[in-house]
Structures are given as structure tokens and as C-alpha cells.
C-alpha positions as a printed NumPy array, in Angstrom:
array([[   4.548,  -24.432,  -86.368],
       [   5.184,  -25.992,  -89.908],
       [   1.937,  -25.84 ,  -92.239],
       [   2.205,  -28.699,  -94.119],
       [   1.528,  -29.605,  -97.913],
       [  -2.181,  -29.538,  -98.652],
       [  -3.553,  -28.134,  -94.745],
       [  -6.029,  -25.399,  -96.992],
       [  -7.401,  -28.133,  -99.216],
       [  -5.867,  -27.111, -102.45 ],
       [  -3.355,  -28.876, -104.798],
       [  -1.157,  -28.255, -107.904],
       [  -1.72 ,  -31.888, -109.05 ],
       [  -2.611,  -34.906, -108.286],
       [   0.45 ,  -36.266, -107.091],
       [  -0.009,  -33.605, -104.332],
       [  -3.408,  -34.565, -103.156],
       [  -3.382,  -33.906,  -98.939],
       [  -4.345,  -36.864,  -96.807],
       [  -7.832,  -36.845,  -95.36 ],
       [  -9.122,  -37.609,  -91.558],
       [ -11.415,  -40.085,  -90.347],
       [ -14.51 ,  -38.488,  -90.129],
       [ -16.156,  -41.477,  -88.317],
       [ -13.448,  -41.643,  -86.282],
       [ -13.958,  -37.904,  -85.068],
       [ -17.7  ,  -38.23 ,  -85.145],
       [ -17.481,  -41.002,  -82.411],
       [ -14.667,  -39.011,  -80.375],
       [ -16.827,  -36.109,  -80.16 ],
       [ -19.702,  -37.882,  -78.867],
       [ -17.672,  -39.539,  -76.208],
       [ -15.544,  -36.967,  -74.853],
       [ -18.369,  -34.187,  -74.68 ],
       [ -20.523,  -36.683,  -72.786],
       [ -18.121,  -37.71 ,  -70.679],
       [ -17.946,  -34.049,  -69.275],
       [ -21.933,  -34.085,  -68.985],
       [ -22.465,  -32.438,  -72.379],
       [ -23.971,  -33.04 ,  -75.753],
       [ -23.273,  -32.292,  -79.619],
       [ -26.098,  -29.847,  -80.988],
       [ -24.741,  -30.594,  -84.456],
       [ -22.119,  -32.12 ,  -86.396],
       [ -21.664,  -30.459,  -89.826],
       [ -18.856,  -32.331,  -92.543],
       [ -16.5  ,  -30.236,  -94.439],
       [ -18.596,  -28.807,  -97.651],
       [ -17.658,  -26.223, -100.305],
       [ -15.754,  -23.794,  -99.361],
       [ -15.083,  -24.74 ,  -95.989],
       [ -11.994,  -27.503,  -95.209],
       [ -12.851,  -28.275,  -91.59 ],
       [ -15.505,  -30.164,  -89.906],
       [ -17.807,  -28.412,  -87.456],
       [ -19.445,  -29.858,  -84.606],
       [ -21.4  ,  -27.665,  -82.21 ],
       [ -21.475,  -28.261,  -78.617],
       [ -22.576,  -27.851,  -75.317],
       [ -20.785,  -28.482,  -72.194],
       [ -20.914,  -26.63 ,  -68.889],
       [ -23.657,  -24.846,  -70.381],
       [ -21.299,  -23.436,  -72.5  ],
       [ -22.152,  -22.99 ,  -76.258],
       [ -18.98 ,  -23.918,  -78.662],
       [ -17.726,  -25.24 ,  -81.477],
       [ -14.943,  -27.925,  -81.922],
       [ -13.084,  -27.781,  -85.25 ],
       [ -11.355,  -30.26 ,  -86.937],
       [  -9.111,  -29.648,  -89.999],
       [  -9.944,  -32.278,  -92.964],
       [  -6.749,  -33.078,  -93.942],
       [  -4.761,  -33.198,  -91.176],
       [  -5.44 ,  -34.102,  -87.35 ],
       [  -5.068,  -30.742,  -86.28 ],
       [  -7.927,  -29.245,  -83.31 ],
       [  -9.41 ,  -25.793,  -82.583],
       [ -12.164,  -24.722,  -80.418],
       [ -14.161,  -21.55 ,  -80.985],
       [ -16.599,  -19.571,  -79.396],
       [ -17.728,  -18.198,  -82.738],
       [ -17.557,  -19.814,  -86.618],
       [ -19.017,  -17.537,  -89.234],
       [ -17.182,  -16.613,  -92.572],
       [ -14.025,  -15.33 ,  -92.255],
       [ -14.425,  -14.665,  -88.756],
       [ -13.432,  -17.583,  -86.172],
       [ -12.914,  -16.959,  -82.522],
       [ -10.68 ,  -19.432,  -81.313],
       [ -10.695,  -20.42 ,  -77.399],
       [  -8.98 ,  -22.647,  -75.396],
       [ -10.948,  -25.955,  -73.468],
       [  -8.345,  -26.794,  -71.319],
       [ -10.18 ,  -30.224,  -69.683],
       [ -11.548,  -30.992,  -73.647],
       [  -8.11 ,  -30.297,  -75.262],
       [  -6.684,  -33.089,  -72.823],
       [  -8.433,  -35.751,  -74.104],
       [  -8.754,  -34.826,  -77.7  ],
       [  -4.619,  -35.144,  -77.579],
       [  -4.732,  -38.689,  -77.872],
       [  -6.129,  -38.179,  -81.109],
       [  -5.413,  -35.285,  -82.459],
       [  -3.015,  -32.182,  -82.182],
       [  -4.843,  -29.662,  -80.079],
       [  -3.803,  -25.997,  -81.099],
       [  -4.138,  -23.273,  -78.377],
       [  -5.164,  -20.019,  -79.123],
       [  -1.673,  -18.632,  -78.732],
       [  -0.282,  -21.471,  -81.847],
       [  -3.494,  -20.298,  -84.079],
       [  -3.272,  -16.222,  -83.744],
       [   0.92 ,  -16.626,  -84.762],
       [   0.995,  -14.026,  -87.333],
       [   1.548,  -15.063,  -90.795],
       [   4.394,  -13.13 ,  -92.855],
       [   3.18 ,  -12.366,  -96.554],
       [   5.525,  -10.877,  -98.505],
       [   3.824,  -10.323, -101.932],
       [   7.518,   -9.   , -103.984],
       [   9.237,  -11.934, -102.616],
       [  10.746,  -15.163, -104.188],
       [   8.896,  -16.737, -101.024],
       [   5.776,  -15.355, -100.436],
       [   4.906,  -17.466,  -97.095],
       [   8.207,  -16.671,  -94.818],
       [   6.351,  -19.049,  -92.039],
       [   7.404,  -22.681,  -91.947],
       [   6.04 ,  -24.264,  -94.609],
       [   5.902,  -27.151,  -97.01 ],
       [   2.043,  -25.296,  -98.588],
       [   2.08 ,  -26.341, -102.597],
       [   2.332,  -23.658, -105.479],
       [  -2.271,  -23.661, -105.228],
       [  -2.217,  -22.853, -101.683],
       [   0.375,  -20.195, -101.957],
       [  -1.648,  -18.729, -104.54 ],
       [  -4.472,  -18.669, -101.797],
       [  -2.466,  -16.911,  -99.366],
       [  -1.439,  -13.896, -101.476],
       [  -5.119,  -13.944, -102.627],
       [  -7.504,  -14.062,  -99.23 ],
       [  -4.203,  -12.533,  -97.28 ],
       [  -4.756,  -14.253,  -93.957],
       [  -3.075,  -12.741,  -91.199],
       [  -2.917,  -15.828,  -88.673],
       [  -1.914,  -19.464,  -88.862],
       [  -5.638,  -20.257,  -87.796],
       [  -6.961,  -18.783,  -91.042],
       [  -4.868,  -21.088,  -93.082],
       [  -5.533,  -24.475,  -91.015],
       [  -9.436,  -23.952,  -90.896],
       [ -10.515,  -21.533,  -93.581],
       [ -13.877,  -20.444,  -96.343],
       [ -11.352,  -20.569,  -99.717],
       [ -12.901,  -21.23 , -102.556]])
């Protein structure tokens, strides 16, 4: 998987401000799909300082979780657990199906791909990557050592 420019939330300039989601957009999609399966949103918490993901906490199949979506970019995670620095992700196989219409749905296999850091190097990030000169600067500083911790991290 490529991480594209901007995915942490940081910039150099700018000229190399990321895009942003529709909130409203995934406010209303969250609503619908998890009462379509008989369940309801407990909570639905906006990206704020230092996070760069939105939050929403669910229940459905009396099952307690949390669906995560990044703000820049239309990449989705589910998770069992959200607390700083420490995210479980899951998979939601019936969920993931119809968030795909909307959004790209990343399993847990795509968001525990290790992340190479090479600190020496002329590239730092050996990954795919188009990240800016800022967000590499994040990555040799917080060290993440999955994909997931780049595309829905607690950088400040």
C-alpha cells in the first residue's frame, strides 16, 4: 500500500496541504449502515488535536467497537480498542462491505504491514510512499512500526 502525501496530517507548506473528508458525509453513513445491521452509534467524536481520524463508537451484535476514519483521506479501520498509541484493529467483515462504496476499507492484515525505518538512510520511509519532508520527520520521531500507526495516529 502507497501512503500518500499528507495521510498523518502534517505539511511542509501550504502548497502541500492534504485533502480533507466529508465529515457529514461519514456522520450520515455511520448512522445508516450500523442501523441497518440492528445497531446504534454510542458516540461520534471529530478529529481534534493530536488525533487525525474521526472516531465513532458503536454497537452492533452487542458488540462494542469503534469505526475509524482517516481525515484526509477515505481510508477505514475498525478497532476493538482506541487509546493513545495503542489501537487494536479488527476486521467487520458484513460492515466493511458496505462501507466500500464509500470508502477504502483496510483489513487488519493491510494495517499491521510493517513499516521499514531506516534512520542513516537517504530515504528514511523504504515503504511506498509519496509522505512530505513534515511527515517524514514524524516517522523517524514517534517510530511507528505499522502502516496503521501512520494512517490513524496521536502526533502532535
Amino acid at each position: 500500500m502507497k501512503l500518500p502525501n499528507g495521510i498523518t496530517g502534517f505539511y511542509s507548506s501550504k502548497n502541500n496541504r492534504p485533502p480533507k473528508v466529508d465529515g457529514k458525509q461519514f456522520r450520515q453513513v455511520c448512522f445508516s449502515n450500523t442501523t441497518r445491521f440492528g445497531g446504534k452509534v454510542l458516540s461520534f467524536y471529530e478529529p481534534e488535536y493530536p488525533t487525525n481520524f474521526y472516531n465513532v463508537d458503536v454497537k452492533v451484535y452487542n458488540k462494542q467497537f469503534h469505526i475509524l476514519l482517516n481525515e484526509y483521506y477515505p481510508y477505514l479501520a475498525f478497532a476493538s480498542v482506541v487509546e493513545f498509541e495503542n489501537i487494536k484493529f479488527i476486521d467487520v467483515p458484513d460492515l466493511s462491505r458496505e462501507f466500500s462504496s464509500f470508502y477504502k476499507v483496510l483489513s487488519v492484515n493491510e494495517l499491521h504491514k510493517p513499516l521499514v525505518i531506516k534512520q542513516n538512510s537517504e530515504k528514511i520511509l523504504q515503504n511506498d510512499n509519496d509522505l512530505n519532508s513534515a511527515e517524514l520527520e514524524q516517522v523517524a520521531f514517534w517510530k511507528p512500526e505499522r502502516i496503521g500507526e501512520v494512517i490513524f495516529n496521536y502526533w502532535d
